[in-house]
C-alpha positions as CSV (number, residue, x, y, z in Angstrom):
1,X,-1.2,7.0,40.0
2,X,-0.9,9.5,37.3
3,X,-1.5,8.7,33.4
4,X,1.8,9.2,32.2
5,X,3.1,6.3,35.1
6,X,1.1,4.3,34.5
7,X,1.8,4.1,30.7
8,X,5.6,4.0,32.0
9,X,4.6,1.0,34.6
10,X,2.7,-1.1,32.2
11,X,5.5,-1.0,29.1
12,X,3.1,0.4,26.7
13,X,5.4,3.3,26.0
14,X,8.8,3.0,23.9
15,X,11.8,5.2,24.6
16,X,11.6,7.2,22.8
17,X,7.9,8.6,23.6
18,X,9.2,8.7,27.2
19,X,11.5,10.6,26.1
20,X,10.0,13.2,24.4
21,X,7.6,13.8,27.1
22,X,10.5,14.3,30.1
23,X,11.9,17.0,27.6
24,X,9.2,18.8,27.6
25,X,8.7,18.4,31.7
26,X,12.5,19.2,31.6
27,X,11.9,22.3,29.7
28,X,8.4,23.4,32.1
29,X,8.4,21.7,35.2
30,X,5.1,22.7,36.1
31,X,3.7,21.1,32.8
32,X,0.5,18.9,33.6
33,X,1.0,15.1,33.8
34,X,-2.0,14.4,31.4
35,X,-0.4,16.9,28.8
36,X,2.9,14.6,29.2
37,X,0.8,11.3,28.4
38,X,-0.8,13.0,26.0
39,X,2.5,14.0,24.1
40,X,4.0,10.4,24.5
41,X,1.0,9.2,23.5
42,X,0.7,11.4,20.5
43,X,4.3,9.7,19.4
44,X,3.3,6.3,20.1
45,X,0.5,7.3,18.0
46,X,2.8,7.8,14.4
47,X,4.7,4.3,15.5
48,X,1.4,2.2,15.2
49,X,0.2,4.0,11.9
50,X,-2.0,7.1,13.0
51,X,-1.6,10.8,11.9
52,X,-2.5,11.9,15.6
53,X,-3.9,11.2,18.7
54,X,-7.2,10.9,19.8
55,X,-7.9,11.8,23.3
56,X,-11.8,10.9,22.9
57,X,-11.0,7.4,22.0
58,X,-7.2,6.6,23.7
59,X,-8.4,2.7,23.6
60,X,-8.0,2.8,19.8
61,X,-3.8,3.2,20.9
62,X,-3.6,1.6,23.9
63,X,-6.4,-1.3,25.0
64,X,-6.2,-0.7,28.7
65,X,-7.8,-0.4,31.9
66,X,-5.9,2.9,32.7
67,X,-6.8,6.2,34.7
68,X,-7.9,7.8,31.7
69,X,-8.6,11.6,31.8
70,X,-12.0,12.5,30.7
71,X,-12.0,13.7,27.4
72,X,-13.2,17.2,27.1
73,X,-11.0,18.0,30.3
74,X,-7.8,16.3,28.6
75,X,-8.7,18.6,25.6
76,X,-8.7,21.6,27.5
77,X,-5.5,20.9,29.4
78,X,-4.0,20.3,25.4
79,X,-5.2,23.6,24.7
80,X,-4.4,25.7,27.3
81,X,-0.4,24.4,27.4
82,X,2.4,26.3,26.3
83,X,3.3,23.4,24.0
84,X,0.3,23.0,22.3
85,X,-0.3,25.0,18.9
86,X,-4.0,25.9,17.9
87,X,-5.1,26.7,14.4
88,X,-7.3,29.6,15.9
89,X,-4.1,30.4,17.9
90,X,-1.3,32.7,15.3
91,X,0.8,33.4,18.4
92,X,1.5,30.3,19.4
93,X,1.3,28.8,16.2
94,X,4.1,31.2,15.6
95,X,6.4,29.7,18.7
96,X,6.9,26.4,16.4
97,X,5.3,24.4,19.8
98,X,6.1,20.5,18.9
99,X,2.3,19.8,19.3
100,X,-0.7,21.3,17.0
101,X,-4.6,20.5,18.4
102,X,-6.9,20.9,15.5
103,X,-10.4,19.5,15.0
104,X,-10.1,17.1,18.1
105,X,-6.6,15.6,17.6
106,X,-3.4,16.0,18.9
107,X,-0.5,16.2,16.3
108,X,3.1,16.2,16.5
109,X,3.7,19.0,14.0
110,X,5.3,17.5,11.1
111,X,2.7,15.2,10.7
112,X,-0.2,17.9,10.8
113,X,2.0,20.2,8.4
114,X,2.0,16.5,6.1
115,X,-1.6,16.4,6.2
116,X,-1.9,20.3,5.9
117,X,-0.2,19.8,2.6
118,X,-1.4,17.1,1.3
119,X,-5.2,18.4,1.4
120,X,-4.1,21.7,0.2
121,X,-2.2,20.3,-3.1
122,X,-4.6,17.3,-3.6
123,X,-7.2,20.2,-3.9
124,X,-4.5,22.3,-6.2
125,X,-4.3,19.0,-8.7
126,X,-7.8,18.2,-8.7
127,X,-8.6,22.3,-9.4
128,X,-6.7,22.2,-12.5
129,X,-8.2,22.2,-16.5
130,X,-7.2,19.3,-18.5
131,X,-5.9,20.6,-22.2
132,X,-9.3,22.2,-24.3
133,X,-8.4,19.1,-26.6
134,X,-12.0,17.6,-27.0
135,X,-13.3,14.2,-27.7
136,X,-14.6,14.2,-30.9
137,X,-11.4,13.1,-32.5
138,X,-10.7,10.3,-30.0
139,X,-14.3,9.1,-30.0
140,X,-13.6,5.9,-33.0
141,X,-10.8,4.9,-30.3
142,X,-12.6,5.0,-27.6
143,X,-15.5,2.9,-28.9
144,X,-12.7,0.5,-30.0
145,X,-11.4,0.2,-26.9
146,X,-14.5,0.0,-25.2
147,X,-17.4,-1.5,-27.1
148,X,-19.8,-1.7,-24.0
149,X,-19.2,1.7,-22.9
150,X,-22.7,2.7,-23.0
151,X,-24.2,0.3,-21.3
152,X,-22.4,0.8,-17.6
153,X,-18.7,-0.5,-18.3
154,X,-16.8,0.9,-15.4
155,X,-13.5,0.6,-16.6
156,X,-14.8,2.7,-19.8
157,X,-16.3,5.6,-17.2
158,X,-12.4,5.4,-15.5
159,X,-11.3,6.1,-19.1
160,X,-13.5,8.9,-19.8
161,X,-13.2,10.6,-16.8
162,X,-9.4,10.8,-17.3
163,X,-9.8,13.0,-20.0
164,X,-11.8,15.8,-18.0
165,X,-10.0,15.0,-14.6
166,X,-6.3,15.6,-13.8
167,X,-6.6,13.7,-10.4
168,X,-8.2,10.4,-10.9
169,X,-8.6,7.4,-8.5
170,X,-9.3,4.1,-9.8
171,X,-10.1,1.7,-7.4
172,X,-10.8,-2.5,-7.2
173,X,-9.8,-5.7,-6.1
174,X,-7.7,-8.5,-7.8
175,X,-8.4,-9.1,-11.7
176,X,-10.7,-6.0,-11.9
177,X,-8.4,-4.5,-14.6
178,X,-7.0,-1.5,-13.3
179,X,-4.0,-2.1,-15.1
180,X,-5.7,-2.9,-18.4
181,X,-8.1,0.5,-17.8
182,X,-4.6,2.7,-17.2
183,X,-3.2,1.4,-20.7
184,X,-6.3,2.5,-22.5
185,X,-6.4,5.5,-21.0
186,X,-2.4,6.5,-21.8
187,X,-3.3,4.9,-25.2
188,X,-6.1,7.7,-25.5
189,X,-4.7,10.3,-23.9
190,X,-1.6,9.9,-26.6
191,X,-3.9,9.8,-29.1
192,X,-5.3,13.1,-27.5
193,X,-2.4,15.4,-27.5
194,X,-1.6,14.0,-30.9
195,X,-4.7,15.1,-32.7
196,X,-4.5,18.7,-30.5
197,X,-0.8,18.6,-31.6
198,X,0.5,18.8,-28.4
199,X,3.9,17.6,-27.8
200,X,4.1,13.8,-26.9
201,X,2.9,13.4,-23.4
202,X,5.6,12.4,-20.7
203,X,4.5,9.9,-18.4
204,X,5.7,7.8,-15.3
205,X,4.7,4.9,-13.6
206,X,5.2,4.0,-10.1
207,X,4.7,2.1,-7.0
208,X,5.8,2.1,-3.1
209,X,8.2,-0.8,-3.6
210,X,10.9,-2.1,-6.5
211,X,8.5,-5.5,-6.7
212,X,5.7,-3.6,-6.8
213,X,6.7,-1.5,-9.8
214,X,8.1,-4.5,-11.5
215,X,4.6,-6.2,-11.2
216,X,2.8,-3.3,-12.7
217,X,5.0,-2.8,-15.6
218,X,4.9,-6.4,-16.3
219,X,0.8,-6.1,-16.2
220,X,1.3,-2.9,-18.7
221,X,3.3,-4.9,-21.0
222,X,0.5,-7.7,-21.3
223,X,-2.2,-5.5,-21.1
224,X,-0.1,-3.5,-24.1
225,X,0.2,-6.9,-25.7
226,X,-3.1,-7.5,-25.9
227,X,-4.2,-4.4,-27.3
228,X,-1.9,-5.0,-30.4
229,X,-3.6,-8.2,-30.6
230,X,-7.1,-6.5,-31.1
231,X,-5.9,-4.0,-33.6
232,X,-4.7,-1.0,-31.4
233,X,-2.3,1.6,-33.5
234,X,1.2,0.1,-32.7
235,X,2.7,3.8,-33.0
236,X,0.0,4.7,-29.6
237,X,1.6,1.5,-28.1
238,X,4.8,2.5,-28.7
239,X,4.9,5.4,-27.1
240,X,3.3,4.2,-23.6
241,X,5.7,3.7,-21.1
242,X,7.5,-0.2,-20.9
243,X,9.3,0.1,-17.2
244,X,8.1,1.9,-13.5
245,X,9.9,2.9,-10.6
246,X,9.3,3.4,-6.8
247,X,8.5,6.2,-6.0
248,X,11.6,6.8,-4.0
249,X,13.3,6.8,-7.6
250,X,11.0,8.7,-9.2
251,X,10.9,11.9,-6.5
252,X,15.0,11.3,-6.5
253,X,16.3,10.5,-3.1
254,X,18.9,12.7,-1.8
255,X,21.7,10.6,0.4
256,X,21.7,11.4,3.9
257,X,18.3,13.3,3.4
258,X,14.6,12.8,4.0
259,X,14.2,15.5,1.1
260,X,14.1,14.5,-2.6
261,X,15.0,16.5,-5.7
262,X,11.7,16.9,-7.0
263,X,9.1,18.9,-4.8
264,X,7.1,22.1,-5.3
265,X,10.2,24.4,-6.2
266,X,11.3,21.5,-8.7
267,X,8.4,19.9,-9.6
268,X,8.2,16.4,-11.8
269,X,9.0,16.3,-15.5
270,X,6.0,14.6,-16.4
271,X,2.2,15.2,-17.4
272,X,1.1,11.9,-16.1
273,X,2.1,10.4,-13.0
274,X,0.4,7.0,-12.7
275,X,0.7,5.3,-9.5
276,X,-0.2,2.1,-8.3
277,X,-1.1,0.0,-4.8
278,X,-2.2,3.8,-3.9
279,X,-3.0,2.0,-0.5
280,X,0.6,1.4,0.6
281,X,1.4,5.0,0.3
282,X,2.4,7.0,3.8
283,X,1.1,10.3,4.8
284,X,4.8,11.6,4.3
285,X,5.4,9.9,0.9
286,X,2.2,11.0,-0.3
287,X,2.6,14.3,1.0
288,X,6.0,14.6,-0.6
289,X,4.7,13.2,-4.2
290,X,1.7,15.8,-4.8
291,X,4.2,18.3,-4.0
292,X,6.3,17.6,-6.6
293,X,3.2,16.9,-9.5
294,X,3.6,20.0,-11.6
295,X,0.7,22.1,-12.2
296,X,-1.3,21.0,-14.5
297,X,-0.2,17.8,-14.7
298,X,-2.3,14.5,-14.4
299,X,-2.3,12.3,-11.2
300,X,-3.5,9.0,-11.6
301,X,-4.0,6.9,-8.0
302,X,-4.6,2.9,-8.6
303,X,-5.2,0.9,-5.3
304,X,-7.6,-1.7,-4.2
305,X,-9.6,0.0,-0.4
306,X,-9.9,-3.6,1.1
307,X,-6.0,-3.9,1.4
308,X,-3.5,-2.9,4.7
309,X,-2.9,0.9,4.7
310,X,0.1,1.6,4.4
311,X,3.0,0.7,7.3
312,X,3.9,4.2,8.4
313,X,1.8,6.5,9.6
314,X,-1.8,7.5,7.5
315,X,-4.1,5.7,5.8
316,X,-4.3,7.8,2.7
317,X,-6.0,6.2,0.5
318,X,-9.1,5.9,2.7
319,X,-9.5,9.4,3.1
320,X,-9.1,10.3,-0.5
321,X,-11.8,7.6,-0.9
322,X,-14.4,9.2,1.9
323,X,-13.8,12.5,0.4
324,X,-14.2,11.4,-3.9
325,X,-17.5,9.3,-3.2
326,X,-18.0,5.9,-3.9
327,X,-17.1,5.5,-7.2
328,X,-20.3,5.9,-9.1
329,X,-20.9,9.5,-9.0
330,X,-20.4,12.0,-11.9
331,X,-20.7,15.7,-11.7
332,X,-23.6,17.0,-14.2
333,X,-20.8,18.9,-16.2
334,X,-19.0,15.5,-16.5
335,X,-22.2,14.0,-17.5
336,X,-22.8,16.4,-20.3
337,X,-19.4,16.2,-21.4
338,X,-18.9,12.5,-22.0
339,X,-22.2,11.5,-23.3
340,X,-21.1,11.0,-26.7
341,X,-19.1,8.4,-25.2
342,X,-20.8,6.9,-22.1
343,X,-24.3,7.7,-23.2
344,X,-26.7,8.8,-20.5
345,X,-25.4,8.2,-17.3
346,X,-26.2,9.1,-14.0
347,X,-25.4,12.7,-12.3
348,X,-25.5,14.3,-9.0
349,X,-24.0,17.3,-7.2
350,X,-20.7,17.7,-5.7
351,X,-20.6,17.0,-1.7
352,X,-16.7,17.7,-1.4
353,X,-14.2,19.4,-3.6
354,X,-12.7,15.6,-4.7
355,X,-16.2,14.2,-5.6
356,X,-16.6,12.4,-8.4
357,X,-12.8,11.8,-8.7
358,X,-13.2,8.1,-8.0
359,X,-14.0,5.1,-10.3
360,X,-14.3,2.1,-8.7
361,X,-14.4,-1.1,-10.9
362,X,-16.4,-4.2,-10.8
363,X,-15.1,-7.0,-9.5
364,X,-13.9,-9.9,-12.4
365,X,-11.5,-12.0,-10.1
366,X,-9.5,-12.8,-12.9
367,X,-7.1,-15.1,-11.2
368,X,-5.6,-18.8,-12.8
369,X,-8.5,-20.7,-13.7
370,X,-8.2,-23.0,-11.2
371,X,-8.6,-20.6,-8.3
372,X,-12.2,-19.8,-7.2
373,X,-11.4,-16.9,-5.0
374,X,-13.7,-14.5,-5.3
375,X,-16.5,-16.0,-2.6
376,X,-14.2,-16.1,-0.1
377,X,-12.8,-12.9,-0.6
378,X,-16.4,-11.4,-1.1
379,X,-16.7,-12.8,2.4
380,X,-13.8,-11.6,4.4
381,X,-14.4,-7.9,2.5
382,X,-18.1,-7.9,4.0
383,X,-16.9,-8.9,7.7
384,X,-19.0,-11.8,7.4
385,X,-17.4,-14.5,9.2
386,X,-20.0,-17.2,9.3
387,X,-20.3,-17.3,5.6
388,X,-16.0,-17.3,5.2
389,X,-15.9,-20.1,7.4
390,X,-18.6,-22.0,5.5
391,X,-16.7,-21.5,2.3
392,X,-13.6,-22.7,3.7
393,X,-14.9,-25.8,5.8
394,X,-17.2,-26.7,3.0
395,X,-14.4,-27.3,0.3
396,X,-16.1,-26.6,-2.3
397,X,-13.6,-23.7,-3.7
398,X,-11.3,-25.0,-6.0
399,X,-7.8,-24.6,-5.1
400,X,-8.9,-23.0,-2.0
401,X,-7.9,-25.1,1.7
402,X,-8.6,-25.0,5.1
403,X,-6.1,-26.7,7.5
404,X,-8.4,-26.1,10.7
405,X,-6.2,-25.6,13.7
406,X,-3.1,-26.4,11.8
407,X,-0.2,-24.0,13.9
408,X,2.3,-25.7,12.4
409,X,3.0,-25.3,8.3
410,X,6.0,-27.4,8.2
411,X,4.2,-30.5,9.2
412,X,0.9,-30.2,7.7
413,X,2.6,-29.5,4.6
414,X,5.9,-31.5,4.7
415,X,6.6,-30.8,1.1
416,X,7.3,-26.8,1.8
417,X,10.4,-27.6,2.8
418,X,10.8,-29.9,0.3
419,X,10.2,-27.0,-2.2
420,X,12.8,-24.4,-0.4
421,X,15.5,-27.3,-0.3
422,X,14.9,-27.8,-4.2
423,X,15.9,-24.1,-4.5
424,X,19.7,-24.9,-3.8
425,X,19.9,-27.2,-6.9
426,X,19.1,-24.8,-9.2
427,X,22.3,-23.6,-11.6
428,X,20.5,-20.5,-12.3
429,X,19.8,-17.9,-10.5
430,X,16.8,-16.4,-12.7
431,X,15.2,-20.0,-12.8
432,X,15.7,-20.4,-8.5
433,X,13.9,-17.1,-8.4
434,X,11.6,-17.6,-10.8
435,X,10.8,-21.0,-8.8
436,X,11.2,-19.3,-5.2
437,X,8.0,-17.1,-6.5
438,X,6.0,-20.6,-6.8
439,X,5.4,-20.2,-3.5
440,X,5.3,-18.5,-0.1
441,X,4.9,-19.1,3.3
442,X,2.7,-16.1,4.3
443,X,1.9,-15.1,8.3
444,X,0.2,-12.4,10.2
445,X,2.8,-12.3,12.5
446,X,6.1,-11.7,13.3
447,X,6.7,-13.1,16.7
448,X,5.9,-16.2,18.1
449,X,5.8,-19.8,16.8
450,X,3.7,-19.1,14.2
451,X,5.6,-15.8,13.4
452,X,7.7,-14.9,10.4
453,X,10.8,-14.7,12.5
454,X,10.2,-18.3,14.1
455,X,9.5,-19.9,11.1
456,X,12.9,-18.7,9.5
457,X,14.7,-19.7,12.1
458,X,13.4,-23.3,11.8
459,X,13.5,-23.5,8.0
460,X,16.8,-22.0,7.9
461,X,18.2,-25.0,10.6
462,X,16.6,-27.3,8.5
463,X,17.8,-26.6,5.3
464,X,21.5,-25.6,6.6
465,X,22.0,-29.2,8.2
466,X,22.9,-26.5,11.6
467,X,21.0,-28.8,14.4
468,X,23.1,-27.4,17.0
469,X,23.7,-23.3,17.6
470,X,22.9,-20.4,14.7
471,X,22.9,-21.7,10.9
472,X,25.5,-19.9,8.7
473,X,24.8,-16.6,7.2
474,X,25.0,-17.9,3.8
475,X,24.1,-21.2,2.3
476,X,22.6,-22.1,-0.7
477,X,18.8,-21.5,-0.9
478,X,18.7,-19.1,1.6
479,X,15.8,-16.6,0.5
480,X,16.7,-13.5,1.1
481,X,14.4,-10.2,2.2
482,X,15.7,-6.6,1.7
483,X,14.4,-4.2,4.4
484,X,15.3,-0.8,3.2
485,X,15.7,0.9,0.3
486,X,19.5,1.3,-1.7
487,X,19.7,3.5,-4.5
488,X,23.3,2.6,-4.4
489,X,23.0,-1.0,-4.9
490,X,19.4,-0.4,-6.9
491,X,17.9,-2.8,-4.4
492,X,14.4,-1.8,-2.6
493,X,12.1,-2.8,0.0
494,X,10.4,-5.8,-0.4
495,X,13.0,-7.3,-3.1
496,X,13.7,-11.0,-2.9
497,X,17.0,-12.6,-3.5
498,X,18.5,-15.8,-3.7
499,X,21.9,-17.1,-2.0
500,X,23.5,-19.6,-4.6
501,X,27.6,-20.1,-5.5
502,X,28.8,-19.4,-8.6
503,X,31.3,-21.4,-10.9
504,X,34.3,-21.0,-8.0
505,X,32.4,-22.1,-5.3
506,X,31.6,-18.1,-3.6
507,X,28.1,-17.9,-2.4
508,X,26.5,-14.6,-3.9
509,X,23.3,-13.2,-3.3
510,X,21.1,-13.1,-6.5
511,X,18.3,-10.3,-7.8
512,X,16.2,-9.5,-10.9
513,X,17.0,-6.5,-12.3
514,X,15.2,-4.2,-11.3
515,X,15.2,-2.3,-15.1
516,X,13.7,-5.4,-16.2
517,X,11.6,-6.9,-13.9
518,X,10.8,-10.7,-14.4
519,X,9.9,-10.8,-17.3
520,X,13.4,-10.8,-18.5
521,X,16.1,-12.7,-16.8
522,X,18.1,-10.2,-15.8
523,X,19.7,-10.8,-12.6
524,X,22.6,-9.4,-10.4
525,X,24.8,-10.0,-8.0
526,X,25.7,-9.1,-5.0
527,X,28.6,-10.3,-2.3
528,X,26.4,-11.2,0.8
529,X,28.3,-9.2,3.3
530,X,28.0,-5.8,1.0
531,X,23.7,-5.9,0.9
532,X,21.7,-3.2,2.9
533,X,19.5,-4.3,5.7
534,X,17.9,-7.9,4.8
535,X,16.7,-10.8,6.4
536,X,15.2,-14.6,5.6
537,X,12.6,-14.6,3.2
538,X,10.8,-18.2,3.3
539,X,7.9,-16.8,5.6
540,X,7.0,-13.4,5.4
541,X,4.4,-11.4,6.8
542,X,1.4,-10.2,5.0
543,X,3.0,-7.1,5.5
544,X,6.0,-7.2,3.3
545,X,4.3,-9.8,0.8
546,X,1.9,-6.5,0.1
547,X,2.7,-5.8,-3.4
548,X,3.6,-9.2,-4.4
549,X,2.0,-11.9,-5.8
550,X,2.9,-15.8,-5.8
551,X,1.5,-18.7,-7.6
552,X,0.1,-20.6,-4.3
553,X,0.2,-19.1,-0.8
554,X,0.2,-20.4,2.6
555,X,-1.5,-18.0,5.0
556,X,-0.1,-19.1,8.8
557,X,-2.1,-17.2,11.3
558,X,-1.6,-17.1,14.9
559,X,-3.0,-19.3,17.9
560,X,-4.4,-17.2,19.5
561,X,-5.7,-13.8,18.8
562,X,-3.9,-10.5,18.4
563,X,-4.3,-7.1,17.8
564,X,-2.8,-7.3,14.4
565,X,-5.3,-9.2,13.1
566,X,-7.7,-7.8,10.7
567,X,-10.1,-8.0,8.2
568,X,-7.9,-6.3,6.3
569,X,-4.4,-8.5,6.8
570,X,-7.1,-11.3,5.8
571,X,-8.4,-10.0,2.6
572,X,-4.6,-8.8,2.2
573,X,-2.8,-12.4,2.5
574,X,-5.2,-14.4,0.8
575,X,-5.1,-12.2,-2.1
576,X,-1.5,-12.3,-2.5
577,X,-2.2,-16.0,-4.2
578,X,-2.6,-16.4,-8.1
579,X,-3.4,-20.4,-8.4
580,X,-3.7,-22.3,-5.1
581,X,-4.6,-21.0,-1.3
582,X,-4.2,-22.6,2.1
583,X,-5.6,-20.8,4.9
584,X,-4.2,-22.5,8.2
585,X,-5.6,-21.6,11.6
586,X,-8.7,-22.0,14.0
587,X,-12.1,-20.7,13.3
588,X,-12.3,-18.5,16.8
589,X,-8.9,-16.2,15.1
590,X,-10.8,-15.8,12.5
591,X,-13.7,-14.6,13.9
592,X,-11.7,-11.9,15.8
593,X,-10.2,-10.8,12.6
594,X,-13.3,-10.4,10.6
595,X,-13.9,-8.3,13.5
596,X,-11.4,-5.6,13.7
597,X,-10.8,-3.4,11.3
598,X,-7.2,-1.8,10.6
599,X,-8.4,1.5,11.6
600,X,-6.5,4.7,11.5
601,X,-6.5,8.0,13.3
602,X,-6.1,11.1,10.4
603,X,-8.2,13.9,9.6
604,X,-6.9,14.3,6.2
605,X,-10.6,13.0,5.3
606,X,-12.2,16.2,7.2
607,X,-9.4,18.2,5.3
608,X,-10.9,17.1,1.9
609,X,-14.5,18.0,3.1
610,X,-15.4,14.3,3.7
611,X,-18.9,14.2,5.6
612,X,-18.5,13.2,9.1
């Protein structure tokens, strides 16, 4: 049985990657069957996350006892087909074939031209001078803002090196800062171009999702707050930024278009872009925003490495990260250039173009009080199961518990239900959203009876009174997810709303405002048959919760193993919680979590001189 029916037989392919390979046996009938798996493969590929296909390691895809080709053959087949582009091969590179093979991975085209592109102007941004400004001038700030500078303070080096880099990566988990590092440096860099009397500096701030951005603004405005508190110029602090966007926003969507307004022919108004949970940023998206930073313009990349890539295809962040180091390093020039303000620190030479681009902050934890997080999530970062397991049988983490074994969350926890109910009584809106972000009902699942989908439906029969057939669409409570992004309404992906009636008795669909974020209360609202693509919101998957935070978190994970699971969908869920944890599930899934990793096929990192 050949590859390709195999694949076909055993439903591993969708439609869609069937169908792409018939057209191509439609359009050369004598096309070789392994060259046809290969190219549905190849589109499966950009479904589950990768940039390509791997014909060395076609497991990584598709777990199966298959007839699979031997590797170097399969390669040779790719390269020898009409379809199949080769970097060393202008002619057919020059046909436009749907397929590129370069450096041991099959492409479909867009996606190698997206990570073509995204090397080449990562390498542009990073290539370019910051403003001959100096530091003298801004050396009393800096040693205001960062007292223990000399003596190995991270988020200090992050600061320093953002006045000599123009593409900066700043990098930790949970309560390491980042946010308070980025609105020192904007508060130096102002100070900066004011003392070289530059015009004032235009900068954005932005994230992958509307909640996402809300959340970092919000962070600025404390960590702005604070910095009045200890004395900071208020006329600096005035003239950082107060609200972010997604980045959708900021590039300007087009309707009816995959293209924005802003790319390399109209490139961004701004000379800083700052952007943050780097990690949840596709190959396209990313691709799209370096195009579009002007030259000689300032790109600064926040994201914590242990998180989910990103949903679509790419994990760019990783690749950045293999090619800029591991955070410690500092070119000699670097070195010699910010010792006034770091001291004596450290140098080596550049291995890749991007090296010593990368500050990676210590970890602080600085969650509520109450939560001791940080020895668990140590734990699940380093893979080590035994020790996780220990932490979370032993109870010794305050805030942090185990239900062992528990599969179902509404009856070891009665009282979450209790919680969504008291939603409904709520006269307003801001308040039942406020309270709806108490708590969440997290899984690592969709499917199944411990999947986000399964749980909704339960919660939403038990809180509509519906024992019998579908609940209504609308009642009042029901927690609402949005799915896709609406410039027209100004909701995004990942927003949560809140079905309530007003004064006359119509149920409407409630929102913060996504100008101000929660820490206004600023809501909207919407008629419930007029919202984009949404669904329940009282379970999600770590997934969409990626960007979010909530007060106390319940983590749901399957019975029994799955692909899915991860070290990283681990380290991911139970990091989404600010005061109180509860891990539910049996020690043997968590085991095969801690040993998988959500590993991606790209060779962006190879692109950006990465070792291998």
């Amino acid at each position: 049985m050949s590859l390709l029916r195999a694949l076909q037989q055993a439903g591993l392919l969708r439609t869609l990657d069937d169908a792409l390979a018939n057209t191509l046996r439609r359009l050369d009938p004598s096309t070789r069957d392994d060259v046809l798996a290969a190219t549905a493969l190849a589109s499966l590929a950009i479904a589950q996350g990768h940039a390509g296909f791997d014909p060395a390691q076609p497991r990584l895809l598709v777990d199966a006892d298959l007839p699979w080709p031997d590797a170097d053959a399969w390669l040779q087949q790719l390269a020898a087909s009409r379809f199949v582009a080769t970097p060393a091969s202008p002619i057919v590179e020059a046909m436009a074939a749907p397929l590129v093979l370069e450096h041991g991975l099959l492409y479909l085209r867009r996606y190698r031209e997206y990570e073509r592109r995204l090397a080449l102007q990562l390498r542009r941004i990073a290539s370019q001078p910051m403003p001959e400004t100096g530091i003298e001038p801004i050396a009393p700030l800096f040693a205001s803002l960062f007292p223990d500078a000399v003596d190995g303070d991270h988020q200090a080096r992050a600061a320093a090196l953002a006045l000599r880099r123009t593409l900066l990566l700043i990098t930790g988990g949970p309560g390491t800062g980042k946010t308070t590092t980025i609105a020192r440096v904007l508060a130096l860099r102002i100070a900066q171009a004011r003392h070289a009397g530059s015009t004032p500096l235009r900068i954005a701030l932005a994230a992958p999702t509307g909640r996402a951005a809300d959340r970092m603004a919000e962070s600025l405005r404390r960590a702005v707050a604070q910095l009045a508190a200890d004395g900071i110029d208020q006329a600096l602090l005035d003239a950082l930024p107060a609200q972010a966007s997604t980045l959708h926003r900021l590039l300007g969507t087009i309707p009816e278009s995959p293209r924005f307004r802003h790319g390399k022919d109209n490139p961004l108004p701004f000379d800083i872009v700052v952007v943050d949970e780097a990690s949840m940023v596709d190959l396209p998206l990313m691709c799209k925003l370096v195009d579009a930073v002007a030259d000689g313009a300032q790109l600064l990349l926040l994201g914590d490495p242990d998180q989910l890539p990103s949903v679509e295809a790419g994990d760019v962040l990783a690749a950045i990260l293999a090619a800029a180091g591991d955070g410690d390093a500092m070119s000699e020039d670097d070195g010699a250039a910010l010792r006034p303000l770091l001291g004596d620190v450290a140098v080596d030479a550049a291995a890749s173009a991007l090296y010593g681009h990368r500050v990676h902050l210590q970890r602080g934890w600085r969650q509520d009080a109450s939560l001791d997080l940080a020895p668990l999530a140590d734990a699940v970062r380093n893979d080590d199961a035994g020790e996780a397991l220990l932490l979370l049988r032993g109870g010794a983490l305050s805030n942090v518990h185990f239900h062992e074994d528990a599969e179902d969350p509404l009856q070891a926890r009665p009282d979450l239900l209790a919680h969504f109910r008291a939603l409904a009584t709520h006269a307003d809106p801001a308040q039942a959203l406020q309270q709806a972000n108490r708590v969440r009902l997290l899984t690592a699942v969709r499917e199944g009876p411990q999947g986000a989908r399964g749980l909704n439906v339960r919660i939403e029969a038990a809180l509509s009174g519906r024992r019998i057939g579908s609940p209504p669409a609308w009642f009042p409570g029901r927690l609402l997810l949005i799915t896709e992004n609406s410039y027209r309404h100004g909701l995004f992906n990942g927003d949560v709303g809140i079905c309530l009636a007003d004064a006359d008795g119509t149920p409407l669909a409630w929102f913060f405002d996504n100008g101000r974020g929660e820490g206004g209360n600023g809501v909207r609202a919407f008629h419930p048959a007029a919202l984009p693509a949404h669904e329940s919101a009282f379970a999600m998957t770590v997934h969409k919760a990626q960007g979010s935070e909530f007060d106390e978190v319940w983590l749901q994970l399957p019975r029994a193993d799955s692909r899915v699971l991860s070290r990283e969908l681990l380290y991911t869920g139970l990091t989404r919680a600010r005061s109180a944890l509860h891990v539910a599930g049996s020690a043997e899934v968590i085991v095969a979590a801690l040993s998988r990793h959500a590993r991606r096929v790209s060779g962006l990192a190879w692109r950006l001189g990465a070792p291998e």
